[in-house]
Residue frames as qw, qx, qy, qz and C-alpha x, y, z in Angstrom:
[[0.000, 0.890, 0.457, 0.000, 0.00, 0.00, 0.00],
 [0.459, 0.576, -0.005, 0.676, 1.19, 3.20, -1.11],
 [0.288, -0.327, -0.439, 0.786, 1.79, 5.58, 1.93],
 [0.151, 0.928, 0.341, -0.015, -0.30, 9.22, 2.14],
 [0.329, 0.875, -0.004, 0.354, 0.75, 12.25, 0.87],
 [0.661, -0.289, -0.172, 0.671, 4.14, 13.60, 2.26],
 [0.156, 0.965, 0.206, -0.054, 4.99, 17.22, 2.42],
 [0.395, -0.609, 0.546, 0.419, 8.15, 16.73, 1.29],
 [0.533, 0.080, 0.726, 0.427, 7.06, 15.45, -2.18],
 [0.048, -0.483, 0.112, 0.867, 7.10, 16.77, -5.52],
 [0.734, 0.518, 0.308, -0.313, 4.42, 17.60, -7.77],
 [0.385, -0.205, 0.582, 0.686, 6.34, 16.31, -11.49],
 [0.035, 0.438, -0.337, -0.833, 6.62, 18.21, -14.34],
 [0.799, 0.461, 0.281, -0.265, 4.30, 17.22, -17.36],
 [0.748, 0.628, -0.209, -0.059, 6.92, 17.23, -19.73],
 [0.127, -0.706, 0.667, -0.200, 10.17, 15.98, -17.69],
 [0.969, 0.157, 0.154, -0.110, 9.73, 12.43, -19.20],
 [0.455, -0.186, 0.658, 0.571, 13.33, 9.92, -20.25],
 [0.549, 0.499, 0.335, 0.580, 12.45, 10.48, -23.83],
 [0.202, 0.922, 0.007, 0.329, 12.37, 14.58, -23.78],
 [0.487, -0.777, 0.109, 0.382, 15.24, 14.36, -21.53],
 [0.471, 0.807, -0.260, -0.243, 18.02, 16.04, -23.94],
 [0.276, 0.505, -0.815, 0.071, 20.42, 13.15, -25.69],
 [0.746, -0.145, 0.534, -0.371, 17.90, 10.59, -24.12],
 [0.834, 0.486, -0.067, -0.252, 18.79, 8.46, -27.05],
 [0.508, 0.498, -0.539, 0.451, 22.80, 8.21, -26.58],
 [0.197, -0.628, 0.604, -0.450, 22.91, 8.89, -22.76],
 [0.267, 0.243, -0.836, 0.413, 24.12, 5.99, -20.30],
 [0.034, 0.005, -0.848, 0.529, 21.74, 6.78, -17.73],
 [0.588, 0.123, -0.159, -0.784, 18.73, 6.92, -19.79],
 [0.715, 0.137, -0.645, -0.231, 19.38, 3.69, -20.78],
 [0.189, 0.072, -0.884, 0.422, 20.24, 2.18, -17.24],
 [0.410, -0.030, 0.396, -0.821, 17.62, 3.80, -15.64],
 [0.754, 0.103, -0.045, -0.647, 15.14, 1.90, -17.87],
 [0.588, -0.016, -0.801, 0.112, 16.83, -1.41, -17.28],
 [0.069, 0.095, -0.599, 0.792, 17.01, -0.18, -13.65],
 [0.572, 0.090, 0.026, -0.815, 12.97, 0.10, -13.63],
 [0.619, 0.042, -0.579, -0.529, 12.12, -2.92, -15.52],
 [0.797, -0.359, 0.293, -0.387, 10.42, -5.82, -13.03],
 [0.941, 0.167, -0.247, 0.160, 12.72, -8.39, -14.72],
 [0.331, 0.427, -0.584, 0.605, 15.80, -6.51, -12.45],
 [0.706, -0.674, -0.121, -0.180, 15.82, -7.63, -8.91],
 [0.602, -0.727, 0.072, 0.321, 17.83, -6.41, -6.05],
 [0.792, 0.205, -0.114, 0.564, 19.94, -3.96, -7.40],
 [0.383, -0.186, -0.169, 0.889, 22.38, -1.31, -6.48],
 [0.016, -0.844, -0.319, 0.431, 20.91, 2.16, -5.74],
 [0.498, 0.620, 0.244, 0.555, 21.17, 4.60, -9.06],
 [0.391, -0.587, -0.186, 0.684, 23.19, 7.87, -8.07],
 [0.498, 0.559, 0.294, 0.594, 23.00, 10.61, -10.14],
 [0.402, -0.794, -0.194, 0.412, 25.26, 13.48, -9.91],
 [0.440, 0.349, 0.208, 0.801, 26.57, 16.96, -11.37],
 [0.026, -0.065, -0.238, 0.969, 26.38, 20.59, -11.31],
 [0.320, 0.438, 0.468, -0.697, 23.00, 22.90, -11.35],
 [0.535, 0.639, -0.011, -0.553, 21.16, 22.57, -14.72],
 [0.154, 0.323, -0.871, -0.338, 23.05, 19.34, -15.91],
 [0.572, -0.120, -0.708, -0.395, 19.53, 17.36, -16.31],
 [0.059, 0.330, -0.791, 0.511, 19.67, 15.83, -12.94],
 [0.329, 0.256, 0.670, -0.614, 16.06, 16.40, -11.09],
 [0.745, 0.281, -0.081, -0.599, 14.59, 15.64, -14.69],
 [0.542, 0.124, -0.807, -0.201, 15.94, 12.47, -14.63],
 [0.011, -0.104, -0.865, 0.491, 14.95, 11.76, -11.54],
 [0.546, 0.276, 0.213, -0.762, 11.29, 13.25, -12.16],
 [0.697, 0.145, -0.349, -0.609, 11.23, 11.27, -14.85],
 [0.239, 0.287, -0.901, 0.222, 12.14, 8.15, -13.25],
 [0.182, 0.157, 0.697, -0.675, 9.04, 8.62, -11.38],
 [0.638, 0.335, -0.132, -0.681, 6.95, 9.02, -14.27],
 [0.422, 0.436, -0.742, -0.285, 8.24, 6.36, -15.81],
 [0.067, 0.062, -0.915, 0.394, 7.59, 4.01, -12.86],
 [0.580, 0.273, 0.491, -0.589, 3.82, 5.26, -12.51],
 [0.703, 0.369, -0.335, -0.508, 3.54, 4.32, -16.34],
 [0.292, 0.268, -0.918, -0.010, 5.15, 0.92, -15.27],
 [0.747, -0.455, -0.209, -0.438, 2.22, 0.50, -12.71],
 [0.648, 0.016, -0.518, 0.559, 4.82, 1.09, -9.69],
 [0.331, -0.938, -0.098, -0.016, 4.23, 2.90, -6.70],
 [0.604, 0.377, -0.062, 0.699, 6.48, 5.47, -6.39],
 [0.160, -0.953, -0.221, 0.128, 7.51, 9.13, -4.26],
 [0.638, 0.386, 0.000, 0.666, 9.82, 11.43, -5.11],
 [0.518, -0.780, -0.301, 0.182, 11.30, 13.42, -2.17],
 [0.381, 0.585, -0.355, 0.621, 13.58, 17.02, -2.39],
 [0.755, 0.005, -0.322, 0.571, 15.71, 17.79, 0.41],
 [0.286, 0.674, 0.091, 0.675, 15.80, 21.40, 0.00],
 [0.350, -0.526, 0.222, -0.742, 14.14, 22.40, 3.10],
 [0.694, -0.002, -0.706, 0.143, 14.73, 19.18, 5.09],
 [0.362, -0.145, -0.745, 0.541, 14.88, 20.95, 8.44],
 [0.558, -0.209, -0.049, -0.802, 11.55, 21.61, 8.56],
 [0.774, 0.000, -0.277, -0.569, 11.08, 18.25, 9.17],
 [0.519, -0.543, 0.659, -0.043, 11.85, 14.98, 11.10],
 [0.148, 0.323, -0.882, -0.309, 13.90, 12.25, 9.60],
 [0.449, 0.247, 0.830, -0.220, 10.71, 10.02, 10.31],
 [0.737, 0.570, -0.013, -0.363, 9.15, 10.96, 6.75],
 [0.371, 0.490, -0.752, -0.238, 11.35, 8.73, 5.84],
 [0.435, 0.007, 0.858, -0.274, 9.86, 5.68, 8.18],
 [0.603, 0.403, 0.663, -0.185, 7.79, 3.05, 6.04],
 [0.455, 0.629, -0.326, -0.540, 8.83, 4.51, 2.51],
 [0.198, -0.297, 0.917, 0.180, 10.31, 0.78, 2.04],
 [0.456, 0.228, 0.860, -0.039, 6.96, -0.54, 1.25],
 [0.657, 0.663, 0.097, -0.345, 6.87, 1.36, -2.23],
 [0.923, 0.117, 0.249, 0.269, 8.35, -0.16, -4.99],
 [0.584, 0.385, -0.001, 0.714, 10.70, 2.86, -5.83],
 [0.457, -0.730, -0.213, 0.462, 12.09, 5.87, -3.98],
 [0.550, 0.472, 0.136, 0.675, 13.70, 8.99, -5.45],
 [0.498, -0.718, -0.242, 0.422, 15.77, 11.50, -3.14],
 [0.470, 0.668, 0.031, 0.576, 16.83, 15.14, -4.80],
 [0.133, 0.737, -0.236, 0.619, 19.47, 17.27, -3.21],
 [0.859, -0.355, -0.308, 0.203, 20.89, 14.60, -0.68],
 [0.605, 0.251, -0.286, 0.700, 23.76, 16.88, -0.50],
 [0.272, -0.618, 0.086, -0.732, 21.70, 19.58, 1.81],
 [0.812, -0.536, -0.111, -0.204, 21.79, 16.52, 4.86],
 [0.495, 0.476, -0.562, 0.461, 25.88, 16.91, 5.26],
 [0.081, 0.444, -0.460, 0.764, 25.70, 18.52, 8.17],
 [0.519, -0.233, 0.325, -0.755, 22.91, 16.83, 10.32],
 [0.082, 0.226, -0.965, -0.108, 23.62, 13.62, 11.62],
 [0.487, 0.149, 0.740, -0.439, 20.05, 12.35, 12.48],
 [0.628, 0.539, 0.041, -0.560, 19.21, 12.84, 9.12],
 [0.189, 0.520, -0.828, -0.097, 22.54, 10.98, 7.64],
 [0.289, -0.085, 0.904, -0.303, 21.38, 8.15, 10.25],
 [0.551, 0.276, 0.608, -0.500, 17.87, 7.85, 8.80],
 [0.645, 0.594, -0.326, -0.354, 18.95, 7.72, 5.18],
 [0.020, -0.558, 0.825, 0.088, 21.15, 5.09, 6.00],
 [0.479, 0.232, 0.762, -0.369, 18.33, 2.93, 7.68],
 [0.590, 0.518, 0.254, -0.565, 16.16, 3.77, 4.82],
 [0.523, 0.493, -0.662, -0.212, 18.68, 2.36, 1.74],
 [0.153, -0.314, 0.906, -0.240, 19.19, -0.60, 4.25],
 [0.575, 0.382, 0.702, -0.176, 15.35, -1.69, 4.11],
 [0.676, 0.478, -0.072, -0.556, 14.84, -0.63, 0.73],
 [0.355, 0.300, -0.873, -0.147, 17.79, -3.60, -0.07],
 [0.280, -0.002, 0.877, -0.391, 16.54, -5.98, 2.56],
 [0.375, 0.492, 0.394, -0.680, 12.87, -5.40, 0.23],
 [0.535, 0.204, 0.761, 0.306, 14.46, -5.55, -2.88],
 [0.218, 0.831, 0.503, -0.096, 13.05, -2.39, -3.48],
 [0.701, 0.146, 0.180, 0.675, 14.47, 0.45, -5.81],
 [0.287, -0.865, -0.099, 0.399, 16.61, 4.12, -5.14],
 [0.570, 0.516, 0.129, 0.626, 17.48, 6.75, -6.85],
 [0.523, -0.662, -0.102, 0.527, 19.74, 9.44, -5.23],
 [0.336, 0.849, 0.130, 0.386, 20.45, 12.96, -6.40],
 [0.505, -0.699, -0.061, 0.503, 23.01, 14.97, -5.25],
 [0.171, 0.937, -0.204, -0.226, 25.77, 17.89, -6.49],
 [0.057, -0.757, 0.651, -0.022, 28.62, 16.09, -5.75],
 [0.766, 0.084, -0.638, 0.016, 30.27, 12.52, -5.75],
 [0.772, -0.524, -0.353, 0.069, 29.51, 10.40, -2.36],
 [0.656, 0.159, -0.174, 0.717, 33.24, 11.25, -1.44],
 [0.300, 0.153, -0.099, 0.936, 32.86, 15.07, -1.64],
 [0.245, -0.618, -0.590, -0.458, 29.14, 15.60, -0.15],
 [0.108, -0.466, 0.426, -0.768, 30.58, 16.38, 3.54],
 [0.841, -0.303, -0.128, -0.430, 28.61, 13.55, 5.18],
 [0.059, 0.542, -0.809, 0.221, 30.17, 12.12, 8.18],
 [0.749, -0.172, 0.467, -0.437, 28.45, 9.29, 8.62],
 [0.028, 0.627, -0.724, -0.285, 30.86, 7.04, 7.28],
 [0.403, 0.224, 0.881, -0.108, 28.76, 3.61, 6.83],
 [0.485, 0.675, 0.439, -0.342, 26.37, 6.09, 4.75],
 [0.014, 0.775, -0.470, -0.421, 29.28, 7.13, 2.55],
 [0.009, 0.218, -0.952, -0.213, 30.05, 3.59, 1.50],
 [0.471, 0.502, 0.724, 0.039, 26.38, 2.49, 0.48],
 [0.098, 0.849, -0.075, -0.513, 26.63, 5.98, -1.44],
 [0.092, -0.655, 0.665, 0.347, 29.48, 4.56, -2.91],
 [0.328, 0.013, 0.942, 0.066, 28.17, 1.42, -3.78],
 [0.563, 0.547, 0.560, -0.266, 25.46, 2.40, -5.96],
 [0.551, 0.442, 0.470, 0.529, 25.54, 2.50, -10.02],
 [0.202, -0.667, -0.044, 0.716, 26.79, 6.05, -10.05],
 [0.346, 0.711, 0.365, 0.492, 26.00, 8.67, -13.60],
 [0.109, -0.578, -0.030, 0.808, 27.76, 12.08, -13.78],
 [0.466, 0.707, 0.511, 0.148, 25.83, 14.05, -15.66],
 [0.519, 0.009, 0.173, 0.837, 27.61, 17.22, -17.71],
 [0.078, 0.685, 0.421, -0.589, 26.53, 20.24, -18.23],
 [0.548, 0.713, 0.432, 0.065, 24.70, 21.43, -21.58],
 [0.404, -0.048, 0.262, 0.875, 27.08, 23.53, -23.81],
 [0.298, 0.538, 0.146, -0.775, 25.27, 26.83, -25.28],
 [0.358, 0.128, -0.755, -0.535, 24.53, 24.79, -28.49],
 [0.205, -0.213, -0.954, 0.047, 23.18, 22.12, -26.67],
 [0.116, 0.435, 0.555, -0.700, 20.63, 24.56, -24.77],
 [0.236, 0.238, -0.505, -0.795, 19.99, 25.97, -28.28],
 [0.473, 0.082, -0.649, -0.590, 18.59, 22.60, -29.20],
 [0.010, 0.134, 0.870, -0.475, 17.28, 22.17, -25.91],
 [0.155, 0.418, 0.425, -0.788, 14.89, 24.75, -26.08],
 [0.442, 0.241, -0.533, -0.680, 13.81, 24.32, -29.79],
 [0.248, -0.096, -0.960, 0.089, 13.16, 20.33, -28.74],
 [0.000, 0.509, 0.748, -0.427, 10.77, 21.50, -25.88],
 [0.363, 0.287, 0.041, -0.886, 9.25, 24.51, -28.15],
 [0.493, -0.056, -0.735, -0.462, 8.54, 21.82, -30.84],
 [0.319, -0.148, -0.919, 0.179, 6.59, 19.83, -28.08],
 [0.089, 0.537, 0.405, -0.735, 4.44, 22.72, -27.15],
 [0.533, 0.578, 0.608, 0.108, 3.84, 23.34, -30.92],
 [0.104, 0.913, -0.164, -0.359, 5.89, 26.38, -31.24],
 [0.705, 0.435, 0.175, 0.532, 8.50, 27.14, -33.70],
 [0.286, -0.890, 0.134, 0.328, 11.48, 28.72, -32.22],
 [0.670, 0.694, -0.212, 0.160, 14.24, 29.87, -34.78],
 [0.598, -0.015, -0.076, 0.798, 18.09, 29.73, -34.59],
 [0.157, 0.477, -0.095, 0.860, 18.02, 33.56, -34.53],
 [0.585, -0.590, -0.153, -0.535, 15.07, 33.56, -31.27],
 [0.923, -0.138, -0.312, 0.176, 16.65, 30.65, -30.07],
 [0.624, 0.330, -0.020, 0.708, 20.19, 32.80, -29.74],
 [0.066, 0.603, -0.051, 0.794, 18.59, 35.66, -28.50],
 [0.772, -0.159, -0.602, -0.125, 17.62, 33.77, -25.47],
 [0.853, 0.043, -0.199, 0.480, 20.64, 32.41, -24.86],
 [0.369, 0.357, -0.128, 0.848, 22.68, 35.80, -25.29],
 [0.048, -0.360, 0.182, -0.914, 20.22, 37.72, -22.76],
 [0.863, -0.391, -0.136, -0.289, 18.78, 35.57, -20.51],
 [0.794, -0.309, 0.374, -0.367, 19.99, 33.44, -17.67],
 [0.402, 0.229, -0.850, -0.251, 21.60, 29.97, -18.87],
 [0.342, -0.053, 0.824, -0.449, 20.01, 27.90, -15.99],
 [0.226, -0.147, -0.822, -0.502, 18.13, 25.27, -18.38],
 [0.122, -0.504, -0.842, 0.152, 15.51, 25.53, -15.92],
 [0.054, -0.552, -0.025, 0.832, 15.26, 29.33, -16.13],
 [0.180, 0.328, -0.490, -0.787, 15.14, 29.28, -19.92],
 [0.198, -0.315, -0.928, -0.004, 12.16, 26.70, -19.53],
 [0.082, -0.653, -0.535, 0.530, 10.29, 28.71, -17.56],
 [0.004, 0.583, -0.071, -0.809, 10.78, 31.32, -19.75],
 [0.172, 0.086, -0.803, -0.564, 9.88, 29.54, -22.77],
 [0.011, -0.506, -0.806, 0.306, 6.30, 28.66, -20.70],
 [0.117, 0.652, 0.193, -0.724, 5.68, 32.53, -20.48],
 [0.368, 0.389, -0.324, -0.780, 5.91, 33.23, -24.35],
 [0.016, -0.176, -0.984, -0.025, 4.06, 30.24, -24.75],
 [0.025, 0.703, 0.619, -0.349, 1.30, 31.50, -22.90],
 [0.117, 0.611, -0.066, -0.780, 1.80, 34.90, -24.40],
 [0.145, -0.093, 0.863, 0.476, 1.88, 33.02, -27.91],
 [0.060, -0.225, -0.954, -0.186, -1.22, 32.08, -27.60],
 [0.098, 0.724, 0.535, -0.424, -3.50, 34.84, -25.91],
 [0.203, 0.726, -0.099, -0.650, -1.79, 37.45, -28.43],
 [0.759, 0.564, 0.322, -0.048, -1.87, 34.96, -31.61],
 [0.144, 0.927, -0.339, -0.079, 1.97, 35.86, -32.28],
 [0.815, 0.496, -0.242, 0.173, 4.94, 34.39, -33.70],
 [0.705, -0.579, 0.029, 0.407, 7.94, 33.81, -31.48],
 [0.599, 0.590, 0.114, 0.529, 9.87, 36.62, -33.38],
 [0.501, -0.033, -0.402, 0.765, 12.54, 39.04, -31.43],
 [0.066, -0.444, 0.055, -0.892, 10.34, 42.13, -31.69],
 [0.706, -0.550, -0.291, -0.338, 7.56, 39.94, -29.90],
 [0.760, -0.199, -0.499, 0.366, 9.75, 38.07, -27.32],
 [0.285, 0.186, -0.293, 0.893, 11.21, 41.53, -26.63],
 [0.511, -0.460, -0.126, -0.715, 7.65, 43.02, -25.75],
 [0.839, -0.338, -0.385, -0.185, 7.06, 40.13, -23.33],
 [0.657, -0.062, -0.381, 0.648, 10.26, 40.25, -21.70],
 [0.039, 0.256, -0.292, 0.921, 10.45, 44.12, -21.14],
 [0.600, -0.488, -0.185, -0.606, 6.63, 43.58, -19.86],
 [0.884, -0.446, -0.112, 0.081, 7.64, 40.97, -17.12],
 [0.069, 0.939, -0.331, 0.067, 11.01, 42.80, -16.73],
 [0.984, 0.039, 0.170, 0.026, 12.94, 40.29, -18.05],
 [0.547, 0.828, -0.118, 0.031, 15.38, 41.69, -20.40],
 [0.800, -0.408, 0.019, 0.441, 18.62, 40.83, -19.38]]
């Protein structure tokens, strides 16, 4: 039975699925992940995935959760962020879903009761058979967690650095997810973006929502003079 609602869990994205993830076709931990999912793998290692801010990270890990509800798996996907709001006991009894997915482990360095209760909690999900995915910045090693037993199951799990997107690649990030909304962003829109915006792929996402939405109420073309109107209205401009 699936547990109730935590207030630590996150609502996922609609479009933060393994195929739109960018290079979901070539990458490593696209491809693991969905072995890593399938009901023919039993009892393996916990999936780590780790890199800087805006290398992909918490959309693989969102999708991972999607992916799992489309497998007809119970599933929760828990951030970190603001962890000491809370006691380490939202973590009691998560073992009895069939997958687990923890973003921004790297914000419990410093607070050993929490260290202690993640340990417990990777312990029954093996004992269960049941399967974890772990987000963090950094590799186990450099995360600042003294709880040296938690360090080495850290260590032990099927580990993916993930890289961050060159300013091409964002290019044909954002064109990828405009086509999927039904827009039609150019190389020259695309560029201007890029050059006066933010890089934070999740920034330039969000921003690519808004002239969406503008797109559509004002029946306009994603073309610089528009994009500029929209921006200087939500004082955007960079």
């Amino acid at each position: 039975m699936q547990p109730t609602q935590y207030t630590l869990a996150v609502t996922l994205p609609d479009d933060e699925t393994l195929q739109s993830y960018y290079g979901a076709d070539t990458s490593p931990a696209v491809a693991y992940i969905r072995q890593y999912l399938s009901p023919q793998l039993q009892n393996p290692s916990a999936v780590y995935l780790f890199g800087a801010s805006g290398s992909g990270k918490s959309h693989l890990l969102y999708a991972a959760c999607v992916h799992a509800q489309e497998l007809g798996l119970t599933s929760q996907l828990l951030t970190l962020d603001e962890f000491r709001q809370y006691s380490p006991r939202m973590l009691d009894g998560l073992e009895q879903l069939d997958l687990v997915c923890l973003d921004n482990i790297q914000q419990i360095a410093g607070d050993s009761h929490w260290q202690v209760a993640l340990f417990d909690l990777y312990n029954r999900l093996q004992e269960q058979g049941k399967k974890l995915i772990i987000v963090a910045d950094k590799a186990p090693a450099q995360l600042g967690i003294t709880l040296p037993d938690l360090v080495s199951r850290l260590q032990a799990c099927t580990a993916f650095q993930l890289r961050l997107l060159s300013d091409d690649d964002k290019q044909r990030l954002l064109q990828q997810k405009a086509r999927i909304r039904g827009l039609e962003l150019s190389d020259e829109v695309a560029r201007y973006l890029l050059n006066r915006q933010q890089r934070d792929v999740r920034a330039l996402v969000s921003l690519l929502d808004l002239l969406d939405k503008a797109s559509m109420i004002h029946q306009r073309r994603l073309t610089i003079p528009f994009v500029k109107d929209v921006l200087a209205q939500h004082q955007l401009l960079g």
